[in-house]
C-alpha positions as a LaTeX table, in Angstrom:
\begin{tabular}{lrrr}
\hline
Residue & $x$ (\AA) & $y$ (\AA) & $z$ (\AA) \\
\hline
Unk1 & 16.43 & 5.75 & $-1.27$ \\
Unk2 & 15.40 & 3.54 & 2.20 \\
Unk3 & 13.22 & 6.67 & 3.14 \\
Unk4 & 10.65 & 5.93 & 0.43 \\
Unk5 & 11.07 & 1.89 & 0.70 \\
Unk6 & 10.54 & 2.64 & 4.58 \\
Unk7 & 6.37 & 2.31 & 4.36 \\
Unk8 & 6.77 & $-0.36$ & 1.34 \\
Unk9 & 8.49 & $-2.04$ & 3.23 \\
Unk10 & 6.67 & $-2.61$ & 5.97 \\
Unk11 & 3.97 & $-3.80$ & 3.93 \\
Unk12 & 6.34 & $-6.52$ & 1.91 \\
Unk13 & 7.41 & $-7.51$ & 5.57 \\
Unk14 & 11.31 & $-5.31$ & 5.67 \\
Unk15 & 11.90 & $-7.92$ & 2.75 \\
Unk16 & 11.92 & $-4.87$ & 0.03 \\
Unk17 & 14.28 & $-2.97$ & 2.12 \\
Unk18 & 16.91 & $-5.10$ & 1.85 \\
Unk19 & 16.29 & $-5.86$ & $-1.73$ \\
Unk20 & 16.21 & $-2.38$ & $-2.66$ \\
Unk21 & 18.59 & $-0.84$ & $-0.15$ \\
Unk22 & 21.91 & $-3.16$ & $-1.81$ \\
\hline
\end{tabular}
């Protein structure tokens, strides 16, 4: 789920997001 990927992905740069959001 984006709510857990929310602080990771801040830290990968809202690259992770993406990736693990599709």
């Amino acid at each position: 789920r984006p709510d857990r990927i929310i602080p990771i992905a801040e830290r990968f740069g809202m690259d992770a997001t993406a990736v693990l959001d599709n």
